[in-house]
N, C-alpha and C positions, 0 to 999 in steps of 0.2 A: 565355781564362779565367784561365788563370796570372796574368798582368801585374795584372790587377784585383783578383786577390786580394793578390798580390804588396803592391798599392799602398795598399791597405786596410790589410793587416798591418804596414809604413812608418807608415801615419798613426795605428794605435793607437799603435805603441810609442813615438812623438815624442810623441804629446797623454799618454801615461800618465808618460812620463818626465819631459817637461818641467811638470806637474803638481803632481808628487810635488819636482822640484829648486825648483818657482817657490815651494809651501806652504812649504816650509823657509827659503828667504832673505825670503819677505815676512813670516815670522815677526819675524826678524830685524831685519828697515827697520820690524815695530811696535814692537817692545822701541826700536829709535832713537828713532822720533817719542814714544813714551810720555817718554821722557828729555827730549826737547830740548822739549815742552808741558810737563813737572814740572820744570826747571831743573836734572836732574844727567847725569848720564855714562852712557852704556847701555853694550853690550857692544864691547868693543873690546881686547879682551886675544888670545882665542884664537885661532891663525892656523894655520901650519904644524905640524902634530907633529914632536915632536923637536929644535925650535926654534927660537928668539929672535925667530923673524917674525912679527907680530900681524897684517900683512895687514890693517888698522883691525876685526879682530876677525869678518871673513868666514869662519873656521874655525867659530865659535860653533854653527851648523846642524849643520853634523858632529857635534860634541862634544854634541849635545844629542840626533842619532841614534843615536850609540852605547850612549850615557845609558839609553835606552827600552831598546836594544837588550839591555842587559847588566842589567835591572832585574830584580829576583825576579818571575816569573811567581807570584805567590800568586792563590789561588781560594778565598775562603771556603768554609767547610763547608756555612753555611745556605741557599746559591744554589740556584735548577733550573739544572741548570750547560751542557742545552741549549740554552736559552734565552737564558742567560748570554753565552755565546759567541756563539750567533748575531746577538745587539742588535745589537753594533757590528760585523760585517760588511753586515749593513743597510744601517747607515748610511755608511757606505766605498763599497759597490758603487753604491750608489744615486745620490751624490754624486760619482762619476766616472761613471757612465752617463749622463747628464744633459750631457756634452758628446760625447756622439757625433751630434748637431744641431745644434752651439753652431761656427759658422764661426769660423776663426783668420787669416782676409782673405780674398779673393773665388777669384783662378781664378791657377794659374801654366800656363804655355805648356807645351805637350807634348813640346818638344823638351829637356826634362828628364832624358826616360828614352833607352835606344839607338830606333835605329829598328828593331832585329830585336824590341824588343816589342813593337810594335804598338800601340803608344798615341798615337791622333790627335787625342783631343778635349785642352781643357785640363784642369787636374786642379784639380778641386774642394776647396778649401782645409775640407773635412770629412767629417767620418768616413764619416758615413751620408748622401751626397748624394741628396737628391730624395726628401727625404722629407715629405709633404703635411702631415703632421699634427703637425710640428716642437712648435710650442709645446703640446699635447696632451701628445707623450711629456715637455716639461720638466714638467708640471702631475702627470701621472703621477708619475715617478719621485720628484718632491717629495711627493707623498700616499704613498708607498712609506717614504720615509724615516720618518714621521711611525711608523710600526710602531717602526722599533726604537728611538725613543725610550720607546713603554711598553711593549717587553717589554723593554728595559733596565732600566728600574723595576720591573715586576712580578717579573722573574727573581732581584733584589738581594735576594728578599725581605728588605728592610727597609723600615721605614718611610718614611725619610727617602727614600732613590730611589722608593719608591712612590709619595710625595705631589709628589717632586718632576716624575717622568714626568706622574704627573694633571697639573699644573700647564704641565707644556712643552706638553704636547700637545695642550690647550685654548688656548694662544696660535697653536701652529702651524696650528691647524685653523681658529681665528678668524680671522685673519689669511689666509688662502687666498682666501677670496670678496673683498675690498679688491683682492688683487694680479689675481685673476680680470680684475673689473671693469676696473683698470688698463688689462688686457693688448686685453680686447674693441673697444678703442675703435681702436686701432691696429690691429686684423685689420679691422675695419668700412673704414679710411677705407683700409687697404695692397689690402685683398681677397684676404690670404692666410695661412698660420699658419706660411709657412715663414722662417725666421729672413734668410736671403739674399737672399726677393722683400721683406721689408720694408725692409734695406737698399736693395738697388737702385730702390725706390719712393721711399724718400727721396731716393736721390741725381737721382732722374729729375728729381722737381716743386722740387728745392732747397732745400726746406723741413723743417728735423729737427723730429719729434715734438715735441720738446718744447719750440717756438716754437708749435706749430700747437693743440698739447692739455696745457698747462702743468697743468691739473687732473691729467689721467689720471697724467702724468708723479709728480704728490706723492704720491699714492695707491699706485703703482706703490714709490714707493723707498722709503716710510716700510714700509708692506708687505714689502719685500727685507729690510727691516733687520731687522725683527721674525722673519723665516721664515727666516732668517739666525743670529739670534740674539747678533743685536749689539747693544752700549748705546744709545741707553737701555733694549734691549727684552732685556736677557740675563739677567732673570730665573730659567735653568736651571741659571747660572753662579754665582749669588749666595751666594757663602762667607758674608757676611758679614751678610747678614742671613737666609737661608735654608738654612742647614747644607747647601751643595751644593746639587744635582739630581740627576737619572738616572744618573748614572753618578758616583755618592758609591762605591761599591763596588766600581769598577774603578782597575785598575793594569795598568803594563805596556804591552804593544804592545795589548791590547784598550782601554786607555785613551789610546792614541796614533790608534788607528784613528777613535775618535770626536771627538778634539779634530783632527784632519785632515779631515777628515769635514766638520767645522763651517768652518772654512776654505773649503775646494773651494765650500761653498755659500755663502759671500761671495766668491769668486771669480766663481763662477756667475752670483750675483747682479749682480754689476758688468760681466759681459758682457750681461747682456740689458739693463741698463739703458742700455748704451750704442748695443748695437743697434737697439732697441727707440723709443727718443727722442733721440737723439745723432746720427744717421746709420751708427752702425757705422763702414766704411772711409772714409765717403764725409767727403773737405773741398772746400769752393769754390776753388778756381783749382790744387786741388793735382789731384784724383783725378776722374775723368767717371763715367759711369756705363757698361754694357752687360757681357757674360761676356768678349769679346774682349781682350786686355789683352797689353800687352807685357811685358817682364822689368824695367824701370825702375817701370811704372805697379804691376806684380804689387809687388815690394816694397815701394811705396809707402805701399801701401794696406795691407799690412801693417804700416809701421811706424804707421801714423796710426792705426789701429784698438786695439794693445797701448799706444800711449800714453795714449789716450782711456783705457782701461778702467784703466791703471795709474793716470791721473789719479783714476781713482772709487775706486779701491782705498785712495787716501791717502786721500779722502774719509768712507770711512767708518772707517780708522784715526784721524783726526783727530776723528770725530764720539764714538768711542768714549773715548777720553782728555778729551773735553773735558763733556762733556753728562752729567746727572745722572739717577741710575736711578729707570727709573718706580716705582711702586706699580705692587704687582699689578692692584690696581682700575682704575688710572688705563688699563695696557696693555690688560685687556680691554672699558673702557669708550670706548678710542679707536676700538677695530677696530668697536666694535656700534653706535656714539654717532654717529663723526665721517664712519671712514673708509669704511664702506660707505655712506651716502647721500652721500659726494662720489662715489665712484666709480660711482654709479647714475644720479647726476645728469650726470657725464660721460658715459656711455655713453646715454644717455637725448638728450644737446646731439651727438654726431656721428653717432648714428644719424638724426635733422633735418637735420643738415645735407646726410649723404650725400645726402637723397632731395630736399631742396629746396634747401638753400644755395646748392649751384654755380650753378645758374639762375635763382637771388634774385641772385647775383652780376651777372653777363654780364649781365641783362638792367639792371642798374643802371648798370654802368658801370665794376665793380671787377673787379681781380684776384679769382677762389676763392680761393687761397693767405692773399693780404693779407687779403683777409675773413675769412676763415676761422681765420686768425691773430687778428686783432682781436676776433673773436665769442668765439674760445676763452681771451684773457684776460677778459675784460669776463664770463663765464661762470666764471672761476678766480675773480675778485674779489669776485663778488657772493656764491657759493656761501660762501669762505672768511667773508667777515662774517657769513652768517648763520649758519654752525653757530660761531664763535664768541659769538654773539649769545645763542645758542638753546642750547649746552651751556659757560658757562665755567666750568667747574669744571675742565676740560681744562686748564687753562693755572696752576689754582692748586695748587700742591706744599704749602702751607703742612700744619701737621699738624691734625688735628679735633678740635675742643675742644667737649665736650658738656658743658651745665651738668647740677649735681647734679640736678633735677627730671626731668630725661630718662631719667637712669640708673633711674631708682626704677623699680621694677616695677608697670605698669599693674594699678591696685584694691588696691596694699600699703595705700596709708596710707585705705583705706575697709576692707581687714579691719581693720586696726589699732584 
């Protein structure tokens, strides 16, 4: 019993440490890329303390923990100061909870530990191995979070965090059934909720999600983005045309807790997307499939899988510096308008298939896989034309321009 707990309490403190150092330096490579997309110089001065070495400026994470750390704790007077405090633990615990399911590569070999501990099976590259209802608890703990966005606002009592929690919290909640939808499609065709049998599903038929169900796949990231609260969908963020959000009235390490917070779930976000429609560890001629694995194959598949996700991490660092911010209208007329009848429509095309494609397949003559592949762009393509057909107003930013007769007040000019 020791060695399992033993192995457990190992693999929190590495997934909480290495969390906490990875949010800090990929803070760091955004501040880069924000620079090297706007044509000037990001951080690159602060290195060693004590001196002259800038290390290209890899101290700057430090100097920016100390920053929070040494920050006047102030607490408005006007706050429920219960409530206060508790917001952004919420959102902290929530957003590291959320990977005690989330794999950080498949299986290492047992002969890791002595052999007086008794450890024969390989060791499961996560927290909480075997557990059934994997993407449940992520769904969970994301509607968990979604609390202390408005009692962060409600507790501010001010208006501005008030209006701006109503506001987060109506995109996070809208945006929930889109990523749903997403995720359904991929339990239907894997036949399971657990994050490791959808890997290994992929790696078996050779086929990543999001070759097989490129729909699910769009519906799924634009969804991450938004429950993320990334550009274009950071709305809760918005200095500049929205006095803030929820957390207008924090400072301090309660206001580092939610901006970390917000991170770990674009973190989050880019390990399921990878999982989910990527293959997770799995590459063609590099990594096989099954739990058995040796010390060459175990790292392997670890480095292929932190690359994968790190490649999505630029991705939406890159989407974020480049892409223009929605209207509130616009974000919540995409989730009602667009993305929930694709992702209905997806889920609607591989639940058919599961029951009839494969043996529409074989009996014609094709690969399931290639068909299946084929049906599910030819399904991507026709869907995307028609809600662009049928809502484009999506696609136009221009500003609204109502002629004077509109304004007028219906029956003015008959009292008149």
């Amino acid at each position: 019993m020791l060695p399992i707990v033993l192995v457990a309490l190992i693999k929190v403190g590495l997934v909480i440490g290495g969390l906490m150092t990875a949010a800090a330096y990929l803070v760091l490579g955004e501040r880069w890329i924000a620079a090297w997309i706007q044509d000037r110089k990001g951080p690159n001065r602060v290195g060693i303390p004590l001196t002259k070495i800038r290390l290209f400026g890899l101290g700057q994470p430090l100097a920016d923990g100390v920053k929070f750390l040494f920050k006047a704790e102030y607490t408005p007077a006007h706050v429920d100061k219960g409530l206060y405090f508790f917001a952004p633990m919420t959102i902290f615990i929530t957003a590291i909870a959320v990977f005690a399911v989330i794999p950080f590569g498949s299986f290492l070999p047992s002969d890791i530990f002595p052999a007086s501990w008794g450890v024969h099976e390989p060791i499961n590259l996560v927290i909480a191995p075997g557990v059934d209802v994997g993407m449940i608890f992520v769904f969970a703990m994301g509607s968990i979070a979604v609390y202390g966005v408005v009692l962060g606002g409600w507790a501010s009592n001010s208006k501005y965090s008030f209006l701006g929690g109503l506001r987060s919290s109506a995109q996070l909640i809208g945006y929930e059934l889109p990523l749903g939808l997403g995720i359904l499609g991929v339990v239907l065709s894997s036949g399971s909720l657990r994050l490791d049998a959808i890997m290994e599903h992929q790696a078996q038929t050779g086929a990543w999600n999001a070759f097989v169900q490129p729909l699910g796949m769009i519906v799924f990231c634009v969804a991450s983005f938004a429950e993320a609260s990334r550009l274009p969908f950071d709305l809760p963020e918005a200095e500049q045309e929205l006095i803030g959000g929820y957390h207008t009235e924090y400072f301090g390490i309660k206001l580092m807790m939610y901006l970390v917070g917000e991170y770990l779930h674009m973190v989050a976000a880019a390990f399921l997307i990878v999982m989910l429609f990527f293959g997770g560890w799995h590459f063609w001629g590099l990594t096989g499939s099954g739990n058995i694995v040796t010390w060459g194959e175990a790292i392997l598949r670890i480095v292929v899988l932190n690359v994968k996700v790190l490649g999505m991490v630029f991705f939406f660092m890159v989407a974020r510096w480049s892409w223009a911010r929605f209207r509130y209208d616009q974000l919540m007329s995409l989730a009602w308008l667009v993305m929930l009848p694709m992702g209905m429509v997806n889920l609607a095309y591989v639940a058919i298939w599961e029951e009839y494609g494969g043996d529409w397949a074989r009996s014609a003559g094709f690969s399931p896989q290639i068909a299946m592949t084929l049906c599910g762009w030819a399904v991507f393509s026709v869907t995307w034309y028609v809600a662009t057909k049928m809502s484009p107003s999506q696609g136009d930013n221009r500003p609204r321009r109502q002629s004077r007769e509109s304004n007028i007040r219906p029956g003015f000019e008959a009292e008149k």
